[in-house]
PASEBA-1860 file (N, C-alpha, C; in nm, 3 decimals):
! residues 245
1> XXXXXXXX> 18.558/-5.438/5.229/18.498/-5.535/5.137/18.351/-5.506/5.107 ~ 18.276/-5.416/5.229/18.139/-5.411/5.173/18.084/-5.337/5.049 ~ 18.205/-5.219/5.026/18.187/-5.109/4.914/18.195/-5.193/4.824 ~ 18.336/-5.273/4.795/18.294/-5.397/4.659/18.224/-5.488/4.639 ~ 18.139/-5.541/4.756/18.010/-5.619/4.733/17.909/-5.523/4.704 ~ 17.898/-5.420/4.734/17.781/-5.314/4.710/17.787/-5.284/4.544 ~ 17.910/-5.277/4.493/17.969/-5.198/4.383/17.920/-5.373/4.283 ~ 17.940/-5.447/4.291/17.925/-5.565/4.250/17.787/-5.650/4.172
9> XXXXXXXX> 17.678/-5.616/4.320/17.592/-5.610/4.292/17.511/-5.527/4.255 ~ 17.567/-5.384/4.229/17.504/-5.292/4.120/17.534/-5.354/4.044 ~ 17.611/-5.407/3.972/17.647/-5.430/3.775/17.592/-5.529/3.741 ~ 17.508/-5.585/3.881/17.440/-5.735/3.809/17.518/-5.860/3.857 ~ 17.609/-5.882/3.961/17.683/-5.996/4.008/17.554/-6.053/4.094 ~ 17.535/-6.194/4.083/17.472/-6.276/4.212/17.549/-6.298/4.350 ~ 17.457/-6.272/4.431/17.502/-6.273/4.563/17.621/-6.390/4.606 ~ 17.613/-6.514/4.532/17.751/-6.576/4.585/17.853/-6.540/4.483
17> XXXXXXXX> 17.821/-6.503/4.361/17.962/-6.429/4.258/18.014/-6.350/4.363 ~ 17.918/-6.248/4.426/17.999/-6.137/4.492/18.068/-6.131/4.622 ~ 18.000/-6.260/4.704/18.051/-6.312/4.832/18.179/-6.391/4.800 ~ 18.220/-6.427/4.675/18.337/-6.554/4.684/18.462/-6.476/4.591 ~ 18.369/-6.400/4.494/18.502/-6.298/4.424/18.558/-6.186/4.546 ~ 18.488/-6.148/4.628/18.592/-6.034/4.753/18.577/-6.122/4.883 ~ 18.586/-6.222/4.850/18.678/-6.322/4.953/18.788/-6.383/4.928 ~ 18.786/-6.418/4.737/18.876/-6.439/4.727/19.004/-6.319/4.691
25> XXXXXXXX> 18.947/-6.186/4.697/19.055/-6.104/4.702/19.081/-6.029/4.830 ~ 18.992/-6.117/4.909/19.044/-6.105/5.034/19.192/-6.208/5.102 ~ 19.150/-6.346/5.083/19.262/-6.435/5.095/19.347/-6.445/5.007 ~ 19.352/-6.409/4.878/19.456/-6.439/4.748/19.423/-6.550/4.685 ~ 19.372/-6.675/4.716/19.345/-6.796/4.659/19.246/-6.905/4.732 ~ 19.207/-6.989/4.672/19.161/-7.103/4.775/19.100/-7.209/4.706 ~ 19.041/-7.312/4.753/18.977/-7.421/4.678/18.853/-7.373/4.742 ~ 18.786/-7.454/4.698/18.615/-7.457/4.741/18.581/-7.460/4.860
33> XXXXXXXX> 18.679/-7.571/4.926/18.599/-7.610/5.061/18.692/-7.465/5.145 ~ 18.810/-7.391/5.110/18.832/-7.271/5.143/18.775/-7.199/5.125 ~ 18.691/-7.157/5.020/18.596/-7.051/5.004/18.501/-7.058/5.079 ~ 18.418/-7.189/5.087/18.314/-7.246/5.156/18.355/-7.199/5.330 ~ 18.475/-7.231/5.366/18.471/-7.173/5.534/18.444/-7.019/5.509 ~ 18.527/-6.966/5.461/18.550/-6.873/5.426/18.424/-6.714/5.416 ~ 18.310/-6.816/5.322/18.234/-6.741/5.292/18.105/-6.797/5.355 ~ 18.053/-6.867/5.402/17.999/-6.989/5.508/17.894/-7.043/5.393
41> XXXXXXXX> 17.914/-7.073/5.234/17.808/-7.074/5.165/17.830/-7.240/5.126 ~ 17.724/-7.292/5.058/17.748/-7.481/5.074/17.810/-7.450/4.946 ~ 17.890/-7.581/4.913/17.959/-7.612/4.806/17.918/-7.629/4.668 ~ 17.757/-7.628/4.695/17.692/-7.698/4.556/17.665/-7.570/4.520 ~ 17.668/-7.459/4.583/17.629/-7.310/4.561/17.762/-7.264/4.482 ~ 17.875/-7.242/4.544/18.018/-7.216/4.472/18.070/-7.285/4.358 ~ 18.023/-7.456/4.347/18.078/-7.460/4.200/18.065/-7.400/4.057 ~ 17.908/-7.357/4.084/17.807/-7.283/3.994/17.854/-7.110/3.947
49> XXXXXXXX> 17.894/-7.069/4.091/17.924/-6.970/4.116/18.090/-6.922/4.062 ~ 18.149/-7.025/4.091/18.284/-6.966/4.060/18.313/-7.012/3.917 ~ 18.223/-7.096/3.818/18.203/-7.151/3.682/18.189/-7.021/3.633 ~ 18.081/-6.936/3.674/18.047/-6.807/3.623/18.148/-6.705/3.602 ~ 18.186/-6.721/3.710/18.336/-6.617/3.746/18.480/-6.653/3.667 ~ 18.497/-6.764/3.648/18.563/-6.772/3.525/18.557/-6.767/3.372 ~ 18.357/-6.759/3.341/18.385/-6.718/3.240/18.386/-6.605/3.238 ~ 18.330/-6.524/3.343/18.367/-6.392/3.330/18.510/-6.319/3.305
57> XXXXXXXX> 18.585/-6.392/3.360/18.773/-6.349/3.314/18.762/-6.296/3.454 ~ 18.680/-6.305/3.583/18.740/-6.238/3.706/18.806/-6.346/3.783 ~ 18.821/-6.499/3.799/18.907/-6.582/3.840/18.943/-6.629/3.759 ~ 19.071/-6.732/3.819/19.128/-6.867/3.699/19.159/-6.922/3.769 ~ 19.153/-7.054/3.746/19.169/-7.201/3.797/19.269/-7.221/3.779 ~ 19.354/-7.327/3.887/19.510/-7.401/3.882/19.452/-7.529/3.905 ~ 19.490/-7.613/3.884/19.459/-7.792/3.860/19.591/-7.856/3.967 ~ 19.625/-7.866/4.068/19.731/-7.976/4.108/19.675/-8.035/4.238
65> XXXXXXXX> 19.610/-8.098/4.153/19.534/-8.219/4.237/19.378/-8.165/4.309 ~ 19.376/-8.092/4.360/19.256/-8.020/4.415/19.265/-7.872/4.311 ~ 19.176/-7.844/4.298/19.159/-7.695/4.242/19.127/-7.562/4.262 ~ 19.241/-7.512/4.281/19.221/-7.396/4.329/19.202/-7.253/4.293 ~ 19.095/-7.134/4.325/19.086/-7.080/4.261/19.140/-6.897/4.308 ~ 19.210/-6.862/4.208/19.281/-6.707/4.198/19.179/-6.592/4.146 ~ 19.173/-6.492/4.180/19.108/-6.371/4.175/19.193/-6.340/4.088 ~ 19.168/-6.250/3.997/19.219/-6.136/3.940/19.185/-5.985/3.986
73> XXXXXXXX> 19.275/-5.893/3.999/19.293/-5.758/4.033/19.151/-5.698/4.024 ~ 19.124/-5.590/4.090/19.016/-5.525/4.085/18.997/-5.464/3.919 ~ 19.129/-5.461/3.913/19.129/-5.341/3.704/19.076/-5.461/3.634 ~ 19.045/-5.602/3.627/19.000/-5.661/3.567/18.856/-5.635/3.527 ~ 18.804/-5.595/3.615/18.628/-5.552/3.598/18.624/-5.411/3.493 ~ 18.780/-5.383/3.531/18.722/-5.226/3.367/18.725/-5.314/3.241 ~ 18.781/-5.447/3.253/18.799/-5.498/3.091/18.637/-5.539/3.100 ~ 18.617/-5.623/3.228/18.487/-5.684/3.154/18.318/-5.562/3.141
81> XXXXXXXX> 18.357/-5.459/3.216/18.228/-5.357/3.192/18.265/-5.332/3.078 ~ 18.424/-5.342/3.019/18.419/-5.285/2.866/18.353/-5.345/2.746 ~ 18.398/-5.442/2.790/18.295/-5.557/2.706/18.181/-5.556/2.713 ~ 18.113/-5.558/2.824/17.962/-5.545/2.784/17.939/-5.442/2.755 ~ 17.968/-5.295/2.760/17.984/-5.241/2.701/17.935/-5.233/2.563 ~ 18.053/-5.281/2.518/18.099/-5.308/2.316/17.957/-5.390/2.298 ~ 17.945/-5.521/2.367/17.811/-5.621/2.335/17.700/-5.458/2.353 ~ 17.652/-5.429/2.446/17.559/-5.344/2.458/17.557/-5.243/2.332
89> XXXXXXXX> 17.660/-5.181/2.284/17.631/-5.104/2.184/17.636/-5.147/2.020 ~ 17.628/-5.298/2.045/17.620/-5.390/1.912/17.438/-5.394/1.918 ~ 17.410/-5.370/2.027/17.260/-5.453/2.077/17.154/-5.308/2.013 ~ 17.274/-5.248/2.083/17.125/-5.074/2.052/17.175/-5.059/1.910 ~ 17.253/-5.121/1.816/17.257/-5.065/1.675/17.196/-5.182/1.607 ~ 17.172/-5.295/1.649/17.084/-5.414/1.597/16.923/-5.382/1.592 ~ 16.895/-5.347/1.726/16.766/-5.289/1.730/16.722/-5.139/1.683 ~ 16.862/-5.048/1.656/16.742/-4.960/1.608/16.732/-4.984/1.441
97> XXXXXXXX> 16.835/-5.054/1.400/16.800/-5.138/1.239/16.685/-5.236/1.186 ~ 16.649/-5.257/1.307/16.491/-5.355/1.309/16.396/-5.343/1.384 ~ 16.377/-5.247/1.468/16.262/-5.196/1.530/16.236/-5.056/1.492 ~ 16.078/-5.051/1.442/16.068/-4.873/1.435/16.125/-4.767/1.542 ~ 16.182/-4.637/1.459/16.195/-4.544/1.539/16.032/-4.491/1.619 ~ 16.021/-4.481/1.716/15.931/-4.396/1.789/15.925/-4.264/1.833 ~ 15.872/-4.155/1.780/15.887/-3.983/1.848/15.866/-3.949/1.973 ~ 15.761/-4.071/2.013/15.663/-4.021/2.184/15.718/-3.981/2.265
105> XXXXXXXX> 15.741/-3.912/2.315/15.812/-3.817/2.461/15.787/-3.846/2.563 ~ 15.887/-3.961/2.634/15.825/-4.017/2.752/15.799/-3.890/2.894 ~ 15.666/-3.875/2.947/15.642/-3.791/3.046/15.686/-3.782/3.183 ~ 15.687/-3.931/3.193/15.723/-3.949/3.321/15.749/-4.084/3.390 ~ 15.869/-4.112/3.434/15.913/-4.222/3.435/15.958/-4.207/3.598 ~ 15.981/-4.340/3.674/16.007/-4.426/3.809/16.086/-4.452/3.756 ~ 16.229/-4.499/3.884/16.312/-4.600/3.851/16.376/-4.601/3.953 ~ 16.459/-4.698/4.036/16.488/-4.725/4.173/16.622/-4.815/4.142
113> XXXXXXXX> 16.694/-4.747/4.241/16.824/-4.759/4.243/16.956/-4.675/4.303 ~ 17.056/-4.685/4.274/17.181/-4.570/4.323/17.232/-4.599/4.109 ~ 17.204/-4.682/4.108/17.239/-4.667/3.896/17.172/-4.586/3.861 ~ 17.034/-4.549/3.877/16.903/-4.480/3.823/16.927/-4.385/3.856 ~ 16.983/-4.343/3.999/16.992/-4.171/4.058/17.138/-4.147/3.963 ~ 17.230/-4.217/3.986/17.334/-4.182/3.912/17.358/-4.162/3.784 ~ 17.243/-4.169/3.667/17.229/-4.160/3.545/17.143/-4.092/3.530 ~ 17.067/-4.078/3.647/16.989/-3.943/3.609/17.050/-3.813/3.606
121> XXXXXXXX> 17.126/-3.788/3.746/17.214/-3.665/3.767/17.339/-3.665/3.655 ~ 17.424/-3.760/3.574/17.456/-3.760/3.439/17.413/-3.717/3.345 ~ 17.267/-3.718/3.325/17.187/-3.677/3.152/17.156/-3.556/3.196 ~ 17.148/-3.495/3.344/17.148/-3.338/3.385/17.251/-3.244/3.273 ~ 17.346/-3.290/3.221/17.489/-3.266/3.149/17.436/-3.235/3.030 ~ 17.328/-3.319/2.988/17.256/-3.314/2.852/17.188/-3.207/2.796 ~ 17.126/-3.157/2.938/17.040/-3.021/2.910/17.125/-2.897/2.871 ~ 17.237/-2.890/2.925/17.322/-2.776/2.881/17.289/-2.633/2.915
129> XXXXXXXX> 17.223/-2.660/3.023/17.137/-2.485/3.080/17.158/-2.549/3.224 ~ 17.104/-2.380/3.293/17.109/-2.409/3.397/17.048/-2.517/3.500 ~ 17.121/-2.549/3.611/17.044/-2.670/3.695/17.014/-2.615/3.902 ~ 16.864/-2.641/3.865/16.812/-2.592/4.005/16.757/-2.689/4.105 ~ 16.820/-2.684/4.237/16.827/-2.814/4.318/16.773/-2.748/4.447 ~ 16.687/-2.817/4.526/16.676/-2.771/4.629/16.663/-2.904/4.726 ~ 16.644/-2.890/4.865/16.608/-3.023/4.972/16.710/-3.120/4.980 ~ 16.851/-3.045/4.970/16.981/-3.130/4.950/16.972/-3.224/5.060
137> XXXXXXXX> 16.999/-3.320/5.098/17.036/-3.365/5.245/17.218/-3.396/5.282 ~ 17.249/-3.421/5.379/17.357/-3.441/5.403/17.474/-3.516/5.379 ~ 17.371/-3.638/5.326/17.489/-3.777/5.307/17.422/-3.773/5.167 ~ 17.418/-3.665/5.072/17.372/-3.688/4.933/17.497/-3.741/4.836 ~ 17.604/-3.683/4.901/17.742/-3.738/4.797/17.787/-3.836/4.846 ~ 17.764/-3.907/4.954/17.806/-4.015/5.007/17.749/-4.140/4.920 ~ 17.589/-4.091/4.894/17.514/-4.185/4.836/17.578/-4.224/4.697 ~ 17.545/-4.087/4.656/17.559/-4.084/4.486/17.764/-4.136/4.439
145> XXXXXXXX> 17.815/-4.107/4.554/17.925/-4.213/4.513/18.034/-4.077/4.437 ~ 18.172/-4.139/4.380/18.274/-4.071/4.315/18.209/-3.999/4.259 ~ 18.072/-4.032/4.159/18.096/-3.995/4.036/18.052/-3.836/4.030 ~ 18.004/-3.804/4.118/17.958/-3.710/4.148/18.062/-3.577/4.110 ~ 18.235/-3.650/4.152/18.316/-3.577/4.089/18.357/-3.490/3.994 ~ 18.344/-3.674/3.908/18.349/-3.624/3.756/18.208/-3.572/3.674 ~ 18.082/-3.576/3.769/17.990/-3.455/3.681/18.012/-3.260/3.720 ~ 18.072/-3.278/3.824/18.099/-3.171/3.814/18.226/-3.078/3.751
153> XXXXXXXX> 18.324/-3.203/3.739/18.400/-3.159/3.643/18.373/-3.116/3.496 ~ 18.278/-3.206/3.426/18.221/-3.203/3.340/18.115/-3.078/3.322 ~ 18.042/-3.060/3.437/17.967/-2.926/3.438/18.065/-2.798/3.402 ~ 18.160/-2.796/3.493/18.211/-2.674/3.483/18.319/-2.632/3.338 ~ 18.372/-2.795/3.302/18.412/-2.776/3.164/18.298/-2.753/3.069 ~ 18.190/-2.747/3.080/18.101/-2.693/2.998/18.007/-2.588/3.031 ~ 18.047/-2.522/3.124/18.018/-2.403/3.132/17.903/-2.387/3.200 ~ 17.812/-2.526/3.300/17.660/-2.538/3.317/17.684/-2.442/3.469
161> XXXXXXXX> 17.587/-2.377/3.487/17.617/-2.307/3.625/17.472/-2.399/3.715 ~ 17.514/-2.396/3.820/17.444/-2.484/3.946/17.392/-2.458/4.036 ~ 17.273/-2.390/4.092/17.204/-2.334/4.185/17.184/-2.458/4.296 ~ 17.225/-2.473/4.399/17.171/-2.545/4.446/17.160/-2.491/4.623 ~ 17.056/-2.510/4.670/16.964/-2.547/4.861/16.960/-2.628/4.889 ~ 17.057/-2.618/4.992/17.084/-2.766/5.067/16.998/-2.747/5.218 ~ 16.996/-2.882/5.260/16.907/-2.913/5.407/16.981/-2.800/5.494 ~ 16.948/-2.762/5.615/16.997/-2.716/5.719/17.093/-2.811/5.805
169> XXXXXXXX> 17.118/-2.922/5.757/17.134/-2.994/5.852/17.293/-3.044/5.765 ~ 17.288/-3.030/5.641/17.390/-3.023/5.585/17.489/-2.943/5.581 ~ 17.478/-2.811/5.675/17.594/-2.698/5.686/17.749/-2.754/5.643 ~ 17.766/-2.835/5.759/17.880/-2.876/5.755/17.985/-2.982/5.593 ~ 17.894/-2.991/5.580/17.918/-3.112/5.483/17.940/-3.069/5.370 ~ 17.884/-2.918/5.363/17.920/-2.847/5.164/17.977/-2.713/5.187 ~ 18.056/-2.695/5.322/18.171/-2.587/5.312/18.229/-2.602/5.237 ~ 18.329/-2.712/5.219/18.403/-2.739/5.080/18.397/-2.778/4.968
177> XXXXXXXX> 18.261/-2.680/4.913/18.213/-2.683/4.774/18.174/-2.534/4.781 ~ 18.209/-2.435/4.885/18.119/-2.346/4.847/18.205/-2.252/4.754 ~ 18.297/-2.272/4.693/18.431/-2.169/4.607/18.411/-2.237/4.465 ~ 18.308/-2.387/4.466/18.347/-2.440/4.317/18.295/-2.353/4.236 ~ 18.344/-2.320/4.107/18.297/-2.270/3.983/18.169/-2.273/3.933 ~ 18.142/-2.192/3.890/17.972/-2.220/3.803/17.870/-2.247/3.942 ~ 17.890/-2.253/4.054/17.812/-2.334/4.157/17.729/-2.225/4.238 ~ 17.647/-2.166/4.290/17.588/-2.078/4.380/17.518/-2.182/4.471
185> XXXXXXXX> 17.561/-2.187/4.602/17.465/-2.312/4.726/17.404/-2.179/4.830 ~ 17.325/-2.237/4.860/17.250/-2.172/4.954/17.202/-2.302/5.096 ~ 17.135/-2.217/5.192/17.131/-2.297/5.269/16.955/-2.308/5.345 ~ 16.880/-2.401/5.369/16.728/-2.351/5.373/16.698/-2.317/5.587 ~ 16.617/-2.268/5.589/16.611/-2.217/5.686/16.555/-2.365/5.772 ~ 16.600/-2.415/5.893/16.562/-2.527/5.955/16.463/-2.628/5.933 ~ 16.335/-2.535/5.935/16.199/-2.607/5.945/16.163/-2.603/5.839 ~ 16.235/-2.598/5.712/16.199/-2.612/5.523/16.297/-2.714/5.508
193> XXXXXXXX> 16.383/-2.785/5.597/16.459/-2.930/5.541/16.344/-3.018/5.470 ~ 16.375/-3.099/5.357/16.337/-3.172/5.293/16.376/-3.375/5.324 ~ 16.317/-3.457/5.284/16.348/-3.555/5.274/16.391/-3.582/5.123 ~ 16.328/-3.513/5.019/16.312/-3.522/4.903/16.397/-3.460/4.830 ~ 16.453/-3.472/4.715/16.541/-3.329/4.698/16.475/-3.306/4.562 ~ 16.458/-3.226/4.481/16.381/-3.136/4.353/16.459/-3.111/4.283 ~ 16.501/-3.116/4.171/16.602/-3.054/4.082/16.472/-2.998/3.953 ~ 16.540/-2.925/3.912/16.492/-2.819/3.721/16.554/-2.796/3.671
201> XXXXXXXX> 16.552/-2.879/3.573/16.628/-2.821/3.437/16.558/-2.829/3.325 ~ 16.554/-2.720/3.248/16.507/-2.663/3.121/16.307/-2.717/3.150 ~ 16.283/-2.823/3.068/16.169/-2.815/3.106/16.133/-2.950/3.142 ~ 16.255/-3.024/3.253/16.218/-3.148/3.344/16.224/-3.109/3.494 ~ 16.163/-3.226/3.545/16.161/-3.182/3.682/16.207/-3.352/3.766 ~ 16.278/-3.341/3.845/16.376/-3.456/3.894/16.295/-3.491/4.051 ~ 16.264/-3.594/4.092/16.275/-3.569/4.224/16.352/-3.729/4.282 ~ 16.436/-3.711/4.388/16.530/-3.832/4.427/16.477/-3.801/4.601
209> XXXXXXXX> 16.454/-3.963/4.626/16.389/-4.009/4.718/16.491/-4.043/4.792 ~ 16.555/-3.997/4.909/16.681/-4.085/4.938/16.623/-4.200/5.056 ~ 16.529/-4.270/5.047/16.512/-4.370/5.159/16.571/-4.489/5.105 ~ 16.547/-4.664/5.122/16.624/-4.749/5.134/16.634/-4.787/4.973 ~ 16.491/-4.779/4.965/16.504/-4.772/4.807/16.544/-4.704/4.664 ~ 16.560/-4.583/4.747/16.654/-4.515/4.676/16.601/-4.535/4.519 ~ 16.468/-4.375/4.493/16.373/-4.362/4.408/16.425/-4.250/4.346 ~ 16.410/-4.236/4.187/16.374/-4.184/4.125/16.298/-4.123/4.009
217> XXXXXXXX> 16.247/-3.992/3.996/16.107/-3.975/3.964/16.152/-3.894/3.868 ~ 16.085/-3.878/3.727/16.167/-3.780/3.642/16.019/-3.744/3.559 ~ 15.999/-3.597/3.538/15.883/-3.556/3.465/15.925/-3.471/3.350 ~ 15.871/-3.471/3.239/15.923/-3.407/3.108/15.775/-3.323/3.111 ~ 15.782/-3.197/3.166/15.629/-3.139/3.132/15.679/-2.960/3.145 ~ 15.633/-2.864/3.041/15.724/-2.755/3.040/15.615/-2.670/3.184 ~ 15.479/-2.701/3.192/15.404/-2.625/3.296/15.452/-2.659/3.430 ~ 15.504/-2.789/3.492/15.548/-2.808/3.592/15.660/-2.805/3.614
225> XXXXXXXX> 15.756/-2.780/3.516/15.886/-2.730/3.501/15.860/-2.579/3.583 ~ 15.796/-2.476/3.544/15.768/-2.388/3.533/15.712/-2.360/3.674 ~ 15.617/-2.454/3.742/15.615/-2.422/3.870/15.652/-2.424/3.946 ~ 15.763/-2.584/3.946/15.865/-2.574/4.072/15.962/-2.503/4.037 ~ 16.027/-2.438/3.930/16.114/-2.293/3.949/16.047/-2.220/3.991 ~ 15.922/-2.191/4.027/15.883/-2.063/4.079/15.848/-2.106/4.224 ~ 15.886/-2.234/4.277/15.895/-2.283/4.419/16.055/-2.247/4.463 ~ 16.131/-2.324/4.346/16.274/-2.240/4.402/16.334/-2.133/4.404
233> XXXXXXXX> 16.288/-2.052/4.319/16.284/-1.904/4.372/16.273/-1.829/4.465 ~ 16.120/-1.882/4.517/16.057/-1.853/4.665/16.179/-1.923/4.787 ~ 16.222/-2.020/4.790/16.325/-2.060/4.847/16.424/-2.008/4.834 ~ 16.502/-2.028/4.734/16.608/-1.907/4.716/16.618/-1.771/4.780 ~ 16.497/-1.716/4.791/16.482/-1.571/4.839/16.490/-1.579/4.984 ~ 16.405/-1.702/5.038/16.454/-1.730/5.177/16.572/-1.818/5.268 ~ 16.651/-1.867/5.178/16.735/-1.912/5.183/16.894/-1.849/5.238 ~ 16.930/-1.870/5.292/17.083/-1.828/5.310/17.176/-1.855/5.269
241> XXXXX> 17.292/-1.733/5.262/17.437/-1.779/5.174/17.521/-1.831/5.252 ~ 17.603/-1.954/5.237/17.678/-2.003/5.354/17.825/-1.882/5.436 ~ 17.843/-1.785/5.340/17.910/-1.668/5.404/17.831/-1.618/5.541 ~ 17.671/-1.637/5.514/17.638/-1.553/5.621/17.573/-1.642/5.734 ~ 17.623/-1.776/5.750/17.632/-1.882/5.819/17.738/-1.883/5.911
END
């Protein structure tokens, strides 16, 4: 249940939406004062809460005599991200019909999250050249979740090839990536593990913070593009191939 409260409150659910919707698909049904044991939250908190949740289309109410309330299936949440969705791309064609276009090239942007890291390593797809990673750590795909999957599926259906240096400490954890397609991993010598990890592509430079906050840092500049490839290089050269591990 914690992965779908985690997963939940990424998309924007409030903490009792998300405590009473995977409780209630934990028990199958309940009234309030069931939810309320259930989830140990007061009652004046859940009526509010599960009001929301029905207009969302993720519960529905039965009426016989007390009222009780039903979850709908987990596939219900692909209808409603679809929807906002559709609303969201009504929103960006409203505004760019009434707000000026702007050219400015944003330089450098913050943003904090596991959404932010995960849409960053997505628009990696965008550049369409090669992608250079170094200071991997161990539980990096754990973090970044499935999707990680399907960008590399997507990489290799498009042909992007993938340099990447992982921690020392990660040996174990990217044996079974070292045959993927398009991919070259290397491995850094002990005392060059990173906390940080660096990515380059074309002429951005990425850096993902994996502490609680879970940061990311993104620079659009072609001179510092330019220097940390010539940091991963230097790494690269000292780096090891997991064959010779």
């Amino acid at each position: 249940m914690e992965n779908i409260k985690q997963f939940l409150g990424s998309i924007g659910f409030g903490k009792n939406e998300t405590e009473i919707y995977s409780s209630l698909i934990k028990i199958g049904r309940g009234s309030v004062l069931e939810i309320s044991r259930e989830t140990k939250l007061h009652r004046s908190n859940i009526y509010d809460a599960v009001r929301s949740l029905v207009q969302k289309g993720l519960i529905f109410e039965i009426n016989s005599g007390t009222k009780i309330y039903i979850p709908k299936q987990l596939e219900s949440l692909k209808y409603y991200l679809k929807n906002r969705e559709t609303e969201l791309d009504e929103l960006i064609k409203d505004l760019k019909q009434t707000l000026p276009q702007k050219e400015e090239e944003v330089k450098f942007k913050m943003i904090k999250g596991r959404f932010a890291l995960r849409e960053s390593i997505h628009n990696l797809l965008n550049y369409n050249d090669t992608i250079y990673e170094f200071g991997i750590p161990e539980n990096a795909e754990e973090i970044i979740g499935p999707m990680i999957h399907d960008f590399h599926a997507e990489r290799k259906k498009r042909k992007i090839s993938m340099l990447q240096i992982y921690n020392h400490t990660a040996i174990d954890s990217i044996k079974p990536n070292k045959k993927m397609d398009y991919t070259e991993i290397r491995v850094l010598p002990k005392h060059f593990d990173s906390s940080v990890t660096t990515v380059i592509c074309k002429n951005s430079v990425m850096f993902y913070l994996w502490d609680r906050d879970l940061t990311v840092i993104e620079m659009n500049d072609e001179r510092i593009a330019k220097t940390y490839k010539s940091y991963f290089d230097i790494l690269w050269s000292r780096s090891k191939k997991l064959a010779a591990i």
